[in-house]
C-alpha positions, -999 to 999 in steps of 0.1 A, spaced: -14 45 65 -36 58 91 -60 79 67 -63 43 46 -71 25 81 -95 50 89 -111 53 55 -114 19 56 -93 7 26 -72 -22 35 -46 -21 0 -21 7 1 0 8 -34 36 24 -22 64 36 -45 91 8 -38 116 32 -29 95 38 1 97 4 12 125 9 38 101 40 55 78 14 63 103 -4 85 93 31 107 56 25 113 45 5 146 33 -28 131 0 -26 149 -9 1 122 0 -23 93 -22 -49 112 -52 -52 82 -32 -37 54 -20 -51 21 14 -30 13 21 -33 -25 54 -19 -33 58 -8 -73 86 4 -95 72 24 -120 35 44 -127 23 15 -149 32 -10 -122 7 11 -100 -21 13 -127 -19 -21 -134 -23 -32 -98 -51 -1 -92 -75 -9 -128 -73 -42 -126 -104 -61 -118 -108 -82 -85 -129 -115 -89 
């Protein structure tokens, strides 16, 4: 999370069985980030290729 913050990206794609490990990071480094949680790797390339706009 903080690499993404730093680099600037503000959507972070997250397995969904990582979702409770979230719970440990201080909320002010979530401040700014969209956490998408997916099941499975086509979840994760829809949700990566698809276009914005």
């Amino acid at each position: 999370m903080l690499a993404a913050k730093r680099a600037g990206i503000r959507r972070v794609i997250l397995p969904e069985q990582n979702r409770s490990d979230v719970a440990e990071i201080p909320t002010d480094l979530l401040k700014g980030l969209e956490l998408e949680y997916v099941g499975t790797i086509d979840e994760a390339l829809t949700h990566t290729l698809a276009r914005s706009g």
